[in-house]
C-alpha positions as a Markdown table, in Angstrom:
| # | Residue | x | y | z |
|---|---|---|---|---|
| 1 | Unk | 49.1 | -24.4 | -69.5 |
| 2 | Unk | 49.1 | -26.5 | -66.0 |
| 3 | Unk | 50.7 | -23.6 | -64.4 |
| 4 | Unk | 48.2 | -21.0 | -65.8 |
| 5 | Unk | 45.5 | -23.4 | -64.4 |
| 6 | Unk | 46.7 | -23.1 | -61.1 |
| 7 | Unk | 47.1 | -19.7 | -61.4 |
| 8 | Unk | 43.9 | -19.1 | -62.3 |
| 9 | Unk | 42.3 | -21.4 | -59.4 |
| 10 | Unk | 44.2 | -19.1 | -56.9 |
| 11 | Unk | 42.7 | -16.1 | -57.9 |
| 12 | Unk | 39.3 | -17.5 | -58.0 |
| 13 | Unk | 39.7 | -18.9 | -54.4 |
| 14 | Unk | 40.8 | -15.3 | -53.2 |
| 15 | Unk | 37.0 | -14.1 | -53.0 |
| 16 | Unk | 36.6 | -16.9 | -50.7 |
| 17 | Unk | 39.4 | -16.2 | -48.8 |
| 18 | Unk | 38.7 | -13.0 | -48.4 |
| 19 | Unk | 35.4 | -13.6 | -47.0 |
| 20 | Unk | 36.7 | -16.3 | -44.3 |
| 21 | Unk | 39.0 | -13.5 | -42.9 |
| 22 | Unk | 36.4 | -10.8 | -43.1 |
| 23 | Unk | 33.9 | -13.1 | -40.8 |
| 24 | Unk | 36.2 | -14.0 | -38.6 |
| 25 | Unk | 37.0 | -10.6 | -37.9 |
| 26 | Unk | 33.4 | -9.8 | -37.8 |
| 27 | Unk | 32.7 | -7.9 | -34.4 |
| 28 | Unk | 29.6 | -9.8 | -34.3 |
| 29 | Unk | 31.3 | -12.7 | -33.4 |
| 30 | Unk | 34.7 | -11.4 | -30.9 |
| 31 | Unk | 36.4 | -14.4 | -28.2 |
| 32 | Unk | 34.7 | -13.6 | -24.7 |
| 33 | Unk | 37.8 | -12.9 | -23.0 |
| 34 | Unk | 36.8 | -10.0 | -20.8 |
| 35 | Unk | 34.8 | -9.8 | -17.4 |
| 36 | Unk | 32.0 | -7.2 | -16.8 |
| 37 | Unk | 29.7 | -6.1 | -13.7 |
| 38 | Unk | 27.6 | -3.9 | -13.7 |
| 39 | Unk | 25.7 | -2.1 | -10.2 |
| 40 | Unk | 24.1 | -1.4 | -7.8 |
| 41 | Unk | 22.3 | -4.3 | -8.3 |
| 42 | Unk | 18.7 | -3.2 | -7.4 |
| 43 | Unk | 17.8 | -0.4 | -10.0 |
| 44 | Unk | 14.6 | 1.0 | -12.4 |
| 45 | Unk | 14.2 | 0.7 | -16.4 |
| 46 | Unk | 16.2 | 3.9 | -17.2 |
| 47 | Unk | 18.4 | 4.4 | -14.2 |
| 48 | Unk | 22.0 | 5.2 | -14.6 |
| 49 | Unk | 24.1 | 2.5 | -13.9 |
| 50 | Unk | 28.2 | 2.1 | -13.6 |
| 51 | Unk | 29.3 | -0.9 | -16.1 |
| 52 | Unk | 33.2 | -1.9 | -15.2 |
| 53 | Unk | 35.1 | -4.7 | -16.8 |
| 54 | Unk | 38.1 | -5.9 | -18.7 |
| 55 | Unk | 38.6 | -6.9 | -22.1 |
| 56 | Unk | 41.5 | -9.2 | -20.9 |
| 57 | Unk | 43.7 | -7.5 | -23.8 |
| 58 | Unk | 45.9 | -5.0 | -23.2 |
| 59 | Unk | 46.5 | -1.2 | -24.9 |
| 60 | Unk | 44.4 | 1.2 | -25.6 |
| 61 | Unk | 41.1 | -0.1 | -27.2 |
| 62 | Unk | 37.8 | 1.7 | -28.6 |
| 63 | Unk | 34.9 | -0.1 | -26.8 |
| 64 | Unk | 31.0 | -0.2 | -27.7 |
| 65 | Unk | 28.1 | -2.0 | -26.5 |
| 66 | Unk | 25.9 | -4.8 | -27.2 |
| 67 | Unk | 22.9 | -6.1 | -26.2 |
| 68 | Unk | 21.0 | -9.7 | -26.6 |
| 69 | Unk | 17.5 | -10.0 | -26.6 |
| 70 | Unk | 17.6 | -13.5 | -25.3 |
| 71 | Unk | 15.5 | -15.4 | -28.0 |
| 72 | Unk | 16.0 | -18.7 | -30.3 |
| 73 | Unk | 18.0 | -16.8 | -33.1 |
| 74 | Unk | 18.2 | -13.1 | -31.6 |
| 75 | Unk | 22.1 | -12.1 | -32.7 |
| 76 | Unk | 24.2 | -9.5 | -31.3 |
| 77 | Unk | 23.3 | -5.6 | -32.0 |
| 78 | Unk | 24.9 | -2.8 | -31.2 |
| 79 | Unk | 23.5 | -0.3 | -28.8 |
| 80 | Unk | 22.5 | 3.0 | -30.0 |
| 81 | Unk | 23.8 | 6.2 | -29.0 |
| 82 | Unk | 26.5 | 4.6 | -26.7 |
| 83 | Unk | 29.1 | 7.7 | -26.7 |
| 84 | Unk | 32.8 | 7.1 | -28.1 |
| 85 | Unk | 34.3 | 5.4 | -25.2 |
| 86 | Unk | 38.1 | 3.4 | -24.3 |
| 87 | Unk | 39.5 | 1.2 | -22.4 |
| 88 | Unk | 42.3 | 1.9 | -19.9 |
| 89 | Unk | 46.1 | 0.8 | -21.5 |
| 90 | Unk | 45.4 | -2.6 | -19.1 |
| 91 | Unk | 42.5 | -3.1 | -20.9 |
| 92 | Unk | 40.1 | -2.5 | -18.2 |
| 93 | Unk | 37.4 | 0.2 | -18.3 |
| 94 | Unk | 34.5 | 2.2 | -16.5 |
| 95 | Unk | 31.3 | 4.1 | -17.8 |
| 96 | Unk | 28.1 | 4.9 | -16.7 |
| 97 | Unk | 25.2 | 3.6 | -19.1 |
| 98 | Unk | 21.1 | 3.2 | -18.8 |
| 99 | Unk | 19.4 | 0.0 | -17.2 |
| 100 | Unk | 17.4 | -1.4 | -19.7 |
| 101 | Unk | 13.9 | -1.7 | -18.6 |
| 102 | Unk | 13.4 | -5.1 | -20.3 |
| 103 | Unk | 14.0 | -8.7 | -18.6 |
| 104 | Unk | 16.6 | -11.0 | -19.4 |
| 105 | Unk | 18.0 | -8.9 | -21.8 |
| 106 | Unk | 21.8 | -9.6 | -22.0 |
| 107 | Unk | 24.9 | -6.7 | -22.9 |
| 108 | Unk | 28.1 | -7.2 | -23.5 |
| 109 | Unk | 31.4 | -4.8 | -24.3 |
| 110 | Unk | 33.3 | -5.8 | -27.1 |
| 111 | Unk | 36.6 | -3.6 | -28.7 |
| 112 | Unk | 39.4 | -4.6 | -30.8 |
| 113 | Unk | 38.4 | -8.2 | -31.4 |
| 114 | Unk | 37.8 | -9.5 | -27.8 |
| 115 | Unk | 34.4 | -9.5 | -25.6 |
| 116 | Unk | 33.5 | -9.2 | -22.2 |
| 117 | Unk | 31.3 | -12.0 | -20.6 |
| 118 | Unk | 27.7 | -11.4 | -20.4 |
| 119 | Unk | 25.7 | -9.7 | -18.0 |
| 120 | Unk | 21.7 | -10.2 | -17.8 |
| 121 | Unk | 19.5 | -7.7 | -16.4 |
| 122 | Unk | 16.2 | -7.8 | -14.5 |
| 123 | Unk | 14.9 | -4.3 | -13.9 |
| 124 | Unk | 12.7 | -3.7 | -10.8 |
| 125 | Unk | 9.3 | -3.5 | -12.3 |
| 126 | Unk | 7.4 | 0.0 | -11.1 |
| 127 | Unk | 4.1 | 0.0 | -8.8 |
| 128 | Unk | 2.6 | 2.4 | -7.1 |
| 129 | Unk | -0.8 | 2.2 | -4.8 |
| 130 | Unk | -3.4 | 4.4 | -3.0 |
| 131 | Unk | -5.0 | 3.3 | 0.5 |
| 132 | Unk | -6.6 | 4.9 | 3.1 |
| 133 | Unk | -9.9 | 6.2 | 4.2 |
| 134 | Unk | -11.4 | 7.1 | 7.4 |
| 135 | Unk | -10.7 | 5.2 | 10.3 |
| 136 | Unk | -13.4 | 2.9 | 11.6 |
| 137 | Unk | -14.1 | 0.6 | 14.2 |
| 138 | Unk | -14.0 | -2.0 | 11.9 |
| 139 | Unk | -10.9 | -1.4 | 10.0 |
| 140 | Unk | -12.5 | -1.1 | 6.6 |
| 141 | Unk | -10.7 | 0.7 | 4.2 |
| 142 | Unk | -11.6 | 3.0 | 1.1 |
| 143 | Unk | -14.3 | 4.2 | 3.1 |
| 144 | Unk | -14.8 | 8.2 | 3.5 |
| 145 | Unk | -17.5 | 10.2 | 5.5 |
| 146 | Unk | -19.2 | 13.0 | 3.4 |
| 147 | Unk | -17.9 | 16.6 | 4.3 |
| 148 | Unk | -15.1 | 14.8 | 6.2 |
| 149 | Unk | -11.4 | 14.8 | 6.1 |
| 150 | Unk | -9.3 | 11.4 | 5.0 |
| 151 | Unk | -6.1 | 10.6 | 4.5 |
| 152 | Unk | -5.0 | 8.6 | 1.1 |
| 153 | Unk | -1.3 | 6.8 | 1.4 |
| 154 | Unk | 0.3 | 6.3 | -1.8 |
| 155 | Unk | 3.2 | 4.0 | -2.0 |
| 156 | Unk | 5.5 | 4.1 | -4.6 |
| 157 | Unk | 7.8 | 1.2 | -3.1 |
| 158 | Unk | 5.1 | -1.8 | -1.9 |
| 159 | Unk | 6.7 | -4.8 | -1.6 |
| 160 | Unk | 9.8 | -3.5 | -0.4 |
| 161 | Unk | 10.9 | -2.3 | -3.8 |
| 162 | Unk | 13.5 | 0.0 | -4.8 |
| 163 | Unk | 12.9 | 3.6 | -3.1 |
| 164 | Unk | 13.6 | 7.0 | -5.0 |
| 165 | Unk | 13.6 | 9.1 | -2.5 |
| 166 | Unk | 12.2 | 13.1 | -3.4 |
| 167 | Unk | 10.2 | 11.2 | -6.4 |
| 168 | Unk | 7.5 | 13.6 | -7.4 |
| 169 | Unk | 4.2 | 12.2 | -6.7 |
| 170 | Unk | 1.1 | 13.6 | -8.2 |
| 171 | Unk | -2.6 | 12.6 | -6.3 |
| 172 | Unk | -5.6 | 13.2 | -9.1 |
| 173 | Unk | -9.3 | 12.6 | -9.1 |
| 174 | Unk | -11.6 | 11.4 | -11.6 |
| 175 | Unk | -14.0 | 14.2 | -12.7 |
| 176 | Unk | -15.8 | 12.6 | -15.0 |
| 177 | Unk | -15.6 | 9.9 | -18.1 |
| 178 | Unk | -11.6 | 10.5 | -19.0 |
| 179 | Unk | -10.8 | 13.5 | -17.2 |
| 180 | Unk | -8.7 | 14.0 | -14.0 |
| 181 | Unk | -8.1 | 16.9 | -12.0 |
| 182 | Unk | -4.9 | 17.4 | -9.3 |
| 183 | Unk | -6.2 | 17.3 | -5.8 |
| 184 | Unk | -2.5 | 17.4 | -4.3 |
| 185 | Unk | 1.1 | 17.6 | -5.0 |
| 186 | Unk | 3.4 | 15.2 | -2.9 |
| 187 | Unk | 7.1 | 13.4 | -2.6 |
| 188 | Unk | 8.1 | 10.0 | -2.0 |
| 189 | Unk | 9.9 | 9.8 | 2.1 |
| 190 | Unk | 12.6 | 7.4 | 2.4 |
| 191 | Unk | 10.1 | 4.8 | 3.0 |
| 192 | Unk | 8.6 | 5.8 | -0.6 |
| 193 | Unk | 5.0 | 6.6 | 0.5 |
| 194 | Unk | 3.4 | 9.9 | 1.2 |
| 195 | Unk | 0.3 | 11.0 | 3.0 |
| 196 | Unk | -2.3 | 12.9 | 1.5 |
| 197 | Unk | -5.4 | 14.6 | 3.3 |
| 198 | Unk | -8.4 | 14.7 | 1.3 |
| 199 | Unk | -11.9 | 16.0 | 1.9 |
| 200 | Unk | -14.6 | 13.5 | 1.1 |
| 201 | Unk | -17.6 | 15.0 | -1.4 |
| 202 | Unk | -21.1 | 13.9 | -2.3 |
| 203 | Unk | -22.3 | 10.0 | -1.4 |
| 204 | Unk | -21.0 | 7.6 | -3.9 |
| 205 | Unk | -17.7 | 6.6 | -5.6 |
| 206 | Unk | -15.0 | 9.1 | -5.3 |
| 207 | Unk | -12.1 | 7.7 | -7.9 |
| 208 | Unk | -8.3 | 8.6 | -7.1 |
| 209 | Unk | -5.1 | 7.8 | -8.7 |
| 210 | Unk | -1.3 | 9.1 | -8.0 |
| 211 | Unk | 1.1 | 9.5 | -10.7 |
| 212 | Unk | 4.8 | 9.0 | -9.9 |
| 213 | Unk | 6.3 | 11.7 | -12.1 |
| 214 | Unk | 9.5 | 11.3 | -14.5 |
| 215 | Unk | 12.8 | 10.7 | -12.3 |
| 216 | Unk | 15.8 | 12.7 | -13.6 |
| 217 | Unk | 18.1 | 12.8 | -10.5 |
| 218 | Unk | 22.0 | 11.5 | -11.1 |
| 219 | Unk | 21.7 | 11.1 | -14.8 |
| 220 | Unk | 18.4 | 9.0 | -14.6 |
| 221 | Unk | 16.0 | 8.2 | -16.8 |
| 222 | Unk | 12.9 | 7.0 | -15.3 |
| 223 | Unk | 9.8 | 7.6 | -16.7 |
| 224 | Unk | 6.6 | 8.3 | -14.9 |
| 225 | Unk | 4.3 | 5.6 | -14.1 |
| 226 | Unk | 0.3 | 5.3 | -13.2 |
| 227 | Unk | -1.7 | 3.3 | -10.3 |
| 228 | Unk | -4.2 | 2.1 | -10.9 |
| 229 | Unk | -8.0 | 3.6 | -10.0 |
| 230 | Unk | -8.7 | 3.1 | -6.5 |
| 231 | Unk | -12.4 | 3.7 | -5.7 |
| 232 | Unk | -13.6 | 5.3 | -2.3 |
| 233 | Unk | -17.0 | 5.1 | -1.1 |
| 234 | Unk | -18.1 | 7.9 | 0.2 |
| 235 | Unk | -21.3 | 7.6 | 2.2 |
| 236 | Unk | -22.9 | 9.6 | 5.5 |
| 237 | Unk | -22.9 | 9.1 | 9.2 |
| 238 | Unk | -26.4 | 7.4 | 10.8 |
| 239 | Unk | -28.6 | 10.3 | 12.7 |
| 240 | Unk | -27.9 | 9.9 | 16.3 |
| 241 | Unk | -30.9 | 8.4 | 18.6 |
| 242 | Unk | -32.5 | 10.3 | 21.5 |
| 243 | Unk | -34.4 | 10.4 | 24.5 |
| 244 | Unk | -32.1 | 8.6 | 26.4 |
| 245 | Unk | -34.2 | 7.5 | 30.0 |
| 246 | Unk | -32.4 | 5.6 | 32.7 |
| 247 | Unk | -34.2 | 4.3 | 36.1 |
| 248 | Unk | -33.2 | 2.4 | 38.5 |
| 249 | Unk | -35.1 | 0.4 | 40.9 |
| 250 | Unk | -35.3 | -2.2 | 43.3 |
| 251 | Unk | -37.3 | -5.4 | 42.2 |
| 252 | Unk | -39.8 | -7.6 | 44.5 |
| 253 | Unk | -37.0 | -9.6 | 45.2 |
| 254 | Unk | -34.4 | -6.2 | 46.3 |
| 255 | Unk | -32.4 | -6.8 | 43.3 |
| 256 | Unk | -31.2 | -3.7 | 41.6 |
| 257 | Unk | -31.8 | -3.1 | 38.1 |
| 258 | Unk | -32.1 | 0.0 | 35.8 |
| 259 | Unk | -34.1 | 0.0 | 33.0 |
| 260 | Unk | -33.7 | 1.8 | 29.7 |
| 261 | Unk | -35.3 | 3.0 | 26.6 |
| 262 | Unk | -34.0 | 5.5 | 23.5 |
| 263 | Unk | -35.4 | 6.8 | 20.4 |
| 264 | Unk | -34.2 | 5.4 | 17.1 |
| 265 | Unk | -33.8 | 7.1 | 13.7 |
| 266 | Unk | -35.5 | 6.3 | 10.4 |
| 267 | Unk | -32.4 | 4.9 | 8.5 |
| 268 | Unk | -32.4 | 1.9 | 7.0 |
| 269 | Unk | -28.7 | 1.5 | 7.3 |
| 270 | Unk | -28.1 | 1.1 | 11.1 |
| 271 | Unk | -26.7 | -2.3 | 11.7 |
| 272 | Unk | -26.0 | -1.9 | 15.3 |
| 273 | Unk | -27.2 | -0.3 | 18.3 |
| 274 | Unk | -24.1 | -0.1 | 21.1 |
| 275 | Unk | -24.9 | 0.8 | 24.7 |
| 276 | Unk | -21.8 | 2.3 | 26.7 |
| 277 | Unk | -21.9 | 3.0 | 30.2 |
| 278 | Unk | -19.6 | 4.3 | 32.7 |
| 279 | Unk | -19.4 | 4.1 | 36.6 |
| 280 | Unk | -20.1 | 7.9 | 38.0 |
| 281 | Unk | -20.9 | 10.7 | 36.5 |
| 282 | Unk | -18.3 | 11.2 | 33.7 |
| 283 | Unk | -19.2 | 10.9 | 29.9 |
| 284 | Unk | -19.6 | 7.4 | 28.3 |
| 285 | Unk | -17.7 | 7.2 | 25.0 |
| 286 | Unk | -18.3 | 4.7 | 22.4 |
| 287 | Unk | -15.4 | 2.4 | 23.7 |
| 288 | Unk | -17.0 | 2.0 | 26.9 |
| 289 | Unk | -19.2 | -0.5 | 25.4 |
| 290 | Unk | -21.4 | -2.2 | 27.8 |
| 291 | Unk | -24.1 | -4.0 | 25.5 |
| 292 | Unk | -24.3 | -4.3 | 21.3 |
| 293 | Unk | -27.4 | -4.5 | 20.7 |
| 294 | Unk | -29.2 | -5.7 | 16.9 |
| 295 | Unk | -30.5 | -2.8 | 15.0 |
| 296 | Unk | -34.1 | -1.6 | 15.9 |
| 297 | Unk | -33.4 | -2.2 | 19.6 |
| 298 | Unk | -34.8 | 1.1 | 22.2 |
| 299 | Unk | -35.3 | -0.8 | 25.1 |
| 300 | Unk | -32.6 | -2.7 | 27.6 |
| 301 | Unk | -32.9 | -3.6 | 31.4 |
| 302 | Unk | -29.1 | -3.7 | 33.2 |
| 303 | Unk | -29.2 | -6.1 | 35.8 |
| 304 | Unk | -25.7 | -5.9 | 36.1 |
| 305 | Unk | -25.4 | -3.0 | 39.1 |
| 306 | Unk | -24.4 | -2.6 | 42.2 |
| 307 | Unk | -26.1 | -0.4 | 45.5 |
| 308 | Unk | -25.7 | 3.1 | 46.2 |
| 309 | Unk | -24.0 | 3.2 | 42.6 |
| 310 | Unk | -24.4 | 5.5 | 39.5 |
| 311 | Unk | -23.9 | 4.6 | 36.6 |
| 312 | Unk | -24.0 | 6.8 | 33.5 |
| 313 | Unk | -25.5 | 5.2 | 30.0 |
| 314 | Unk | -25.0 | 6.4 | 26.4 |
| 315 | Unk | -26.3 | 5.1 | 23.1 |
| 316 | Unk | -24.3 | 4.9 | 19.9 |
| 317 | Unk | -25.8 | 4.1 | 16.8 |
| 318 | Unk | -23.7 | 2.4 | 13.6 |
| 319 | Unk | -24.0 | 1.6 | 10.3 |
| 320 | Unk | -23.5 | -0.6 | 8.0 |
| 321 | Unk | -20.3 | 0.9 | 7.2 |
| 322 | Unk | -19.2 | 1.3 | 10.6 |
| 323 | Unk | -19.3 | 4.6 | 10.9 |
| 324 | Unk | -21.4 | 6.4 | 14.3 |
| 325 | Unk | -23.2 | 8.9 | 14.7 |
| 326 | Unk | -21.5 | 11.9 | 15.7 |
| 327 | Unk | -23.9 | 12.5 | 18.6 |
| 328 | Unk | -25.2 | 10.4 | 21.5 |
| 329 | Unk | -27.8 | 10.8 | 24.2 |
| 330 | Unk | -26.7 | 10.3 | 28.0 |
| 331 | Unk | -28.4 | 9.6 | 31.5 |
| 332 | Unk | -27.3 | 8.7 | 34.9 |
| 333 | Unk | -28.9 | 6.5 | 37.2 |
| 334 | Unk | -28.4 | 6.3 | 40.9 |
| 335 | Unk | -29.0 | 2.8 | 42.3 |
| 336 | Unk | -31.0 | 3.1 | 45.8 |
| 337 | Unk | -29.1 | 1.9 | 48.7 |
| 338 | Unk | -29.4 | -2.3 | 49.8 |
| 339 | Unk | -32.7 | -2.5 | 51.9 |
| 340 | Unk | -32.5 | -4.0 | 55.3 |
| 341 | Unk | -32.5 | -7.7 | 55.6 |
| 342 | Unk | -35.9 | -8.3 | 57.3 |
| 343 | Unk | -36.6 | -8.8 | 60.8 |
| 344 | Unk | -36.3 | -12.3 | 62.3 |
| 345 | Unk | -39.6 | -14.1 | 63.0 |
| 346 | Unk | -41.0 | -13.8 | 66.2 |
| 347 | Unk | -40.7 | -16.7 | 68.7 |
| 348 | Unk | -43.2 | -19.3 | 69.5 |
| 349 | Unk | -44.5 | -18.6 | 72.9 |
| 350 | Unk | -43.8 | -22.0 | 74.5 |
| 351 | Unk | -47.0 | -24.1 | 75.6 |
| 352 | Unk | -47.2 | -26.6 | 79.3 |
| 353 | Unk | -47.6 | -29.7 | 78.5 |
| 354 | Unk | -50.8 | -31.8 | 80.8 |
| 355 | Unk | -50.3 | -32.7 | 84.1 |
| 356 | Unk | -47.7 | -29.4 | 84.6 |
């Protein structure tokens, strides 16, 4: 009877058993034996990248991949759609695999009871942005000039990120509400950025955006990814001023001066008035700045001239967006020669004195 008792406890403890061996061959749950690196070690969400390793076992061994998401109480899960793949008889191994596109994530290879160690990722995060406008004196961007060319640079790289060169990069504009229509195919240079020339419509805000397209090269899996809006305000040039008058002249004194006076336009925008002048006869341009002058200014006296000189004048006008005028009127000025000191005073006749 005792030994049918312990017979009988045997057989109920084999379930058990059973179970214990069955866990501890779980492959949730291998020895971390192995190594594994995985590179380059720049790369995109999706890019293909080339996993090498060793179990640290020997033979032949089926491998598969796992991943971690890194939280309190996330286990190991196998990765899906990882292709049949096996070690080398040393137990090491290479394969190319997809970068996933999520932070701290951790993978691992595991086969035939053993485990590589760890390896967590951090994915370069996409970006892509739009700049540009037409160039100003005053450096502002996102500025455009109706019926006038700019140029738009979209930068899929800023910050020194990761560059795909040959990306496909697709420059849209907002036509209205939701909708956006292609204003220019492009491709990322080796610097990742690409220029785009755009022609600048009606006053207002003009609203681009470039799409970096799907990237497919070398196996990759890349998907396409949106700037954000940038918003370009489009706006017109000030109406150039005229009647441009320049004459010199002597003063009371013999000091040269040359005095000046213009006609304004009627635009509310001007917010600067910018007198150039050149010595001789050649065309002043708007860098030969000689006097900026508040808005509403048509008069201006230059004391500032030599004799026998001319001097040619031009007047720029500005607005508030630092744009000119396209235009400017001109006139020279010829400064009269220095006049003659005048004569010395005559001398006093001398006088006798009494008794001479």
């Amino acid at each position: 009877m005792r030994k049918r008792s312990l017979r009988t406890a045997a057989v109920a403890w084999l379930p058990v058993f059973g179970l214990t061996l069955v866990l501890l061959a779980s492959p949730g749950s291998p020895q971390a034996t192995g190594s594994l690196d995985v590179s380059p070690g720049e790369y995109y969400g999706g890019q293909m990248l080339t996993w090498t390793g060793d179990l640290g076992t020997s033979g032949r061994t089926r491998i598969k991949l796992q991943k971690n998401l890194s939280r309190a109480g996330d286990k190991w899960e196998p990765v899906l759609y990882f292709p049949k793949t096996y070690t080398q008889s040393d137990g090491s191994f290479s394969f190319r695999w997809y970068a996933p596109a999520m932070n701290d994530i951790r993978y691992r290879v595991v086969g035939g009871g053993a485990a590589t160690s760890d390896w967590t990722f951090q994915a370069t995060h996409q970006d892509i942005t739009v700049t540009g406008g037409t160039p100003n004196p005053c450096g502002n961007d996102l500025v455009a000039v109706v019926g006038e060319q700019f140029e738009l640079t979209v930068d899929t790289a800023p910050g020194d990120n990761l560059v795909l060169e040959g990306r496909d990069i697709r420059l849209e504009q907002r036509t209205g509400g939701a909708s956006w229509t292609l204003v220019e195919n492009g491709a990322a240079g080796n610097n990742g950025r690409d220029d785009f020339t755009v022609s600048a419509g009606e006053t207002g805000s003009a609203v681009y955006r470039a799409i970096q397209e799907d990237w497919t090269a070398n196996g990759d899996e890349v998907g396409w990814f949106p700037s954000f809006p940038t918003y370009v305000e489009v706006v017109t040039r000030p109406e150039p001023a005229t009647d441009l008058t320049a004459t010199a002249s002597l003063n009371q004194d013999g000091v040269p001066q040359v005095d000046l006076q213009w006609q304004l336009p009627d635009d509310p925008t001007i917010s600067e008035v910018i007198l150039a002048r050149v010595e001789g006869t050649g065309t002043p341009t708007v860098d030969d700045v000689w006097a900026n002058l508040p808005p509403g200014t048509e008069t201006y006296t230059d004391f500032g001239v030599s004799y026998s000189t001319t001097y040619t004048y031009a007047v720029f006008v500005r607005n508030e967006y630092c744009f000119d005028a396209t235009d400017a009127p001109t006139d020279q000025a010829t400064i009269p020669d220095e006049p003659p000191p005048p004569p010395p005073p005559d001398p006093q006749p001398r006088t006798r004195g009494a008794g001479s």
